[in-house]
C-alpha positions in Angstrom: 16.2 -26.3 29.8 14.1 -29.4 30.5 12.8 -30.9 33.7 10.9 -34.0 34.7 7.6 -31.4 34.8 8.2 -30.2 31.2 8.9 -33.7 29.8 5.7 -35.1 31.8 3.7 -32.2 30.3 4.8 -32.4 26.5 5.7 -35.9 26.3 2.7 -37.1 26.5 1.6 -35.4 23.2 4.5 -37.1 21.1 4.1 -40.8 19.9 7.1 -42.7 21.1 7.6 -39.8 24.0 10.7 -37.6 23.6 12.9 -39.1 21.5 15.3 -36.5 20.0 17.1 -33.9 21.4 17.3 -30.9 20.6 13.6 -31.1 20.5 11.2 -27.7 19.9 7.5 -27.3 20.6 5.2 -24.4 18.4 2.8 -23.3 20.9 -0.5 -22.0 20.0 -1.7 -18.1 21.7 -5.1 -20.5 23.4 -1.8 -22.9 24.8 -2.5 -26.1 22.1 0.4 -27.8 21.0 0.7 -26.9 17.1 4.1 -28.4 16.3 6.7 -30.3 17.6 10.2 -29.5 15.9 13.7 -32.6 16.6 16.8 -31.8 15.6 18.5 -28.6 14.8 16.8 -25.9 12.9 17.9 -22.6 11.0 16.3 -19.2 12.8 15.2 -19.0 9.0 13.2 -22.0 9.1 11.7 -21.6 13.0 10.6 -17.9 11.8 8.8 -20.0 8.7 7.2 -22.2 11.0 6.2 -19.4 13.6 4.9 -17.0 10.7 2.9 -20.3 8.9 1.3 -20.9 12.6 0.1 -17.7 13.3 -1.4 -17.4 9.9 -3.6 -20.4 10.3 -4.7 -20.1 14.0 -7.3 -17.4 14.3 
């Protein structure tokens, strides 16, 4: 769920803040924000994204 800490934290790495709901964030193994995901996604289309991330972060 978010809180005022998570949206201070994240929201400063999205132009415009947080603007959508719901809104996802890809985060990187070193802790780097890789992707930000708004609006509804398909577990199909989040295990994409996860499996394209890994595969281009050493």
């Amino acid at each position: 769920m978010g809180s005022e800490k998570l949206i201070a934290l994240f929201g400063t790495h999205i132009d415009g803040g947080l603007s959508a709901i719901p809104l996802s964030f890809v985060v990187g193994r070193d802790g780097s924000l890789l992707s930000v995901v708004k609006g509804i996604r398909s577990s199909e289309e989040f295990e994409k994204l996860i499996q394209q991330s890994l595969q281009s972060r050493p």
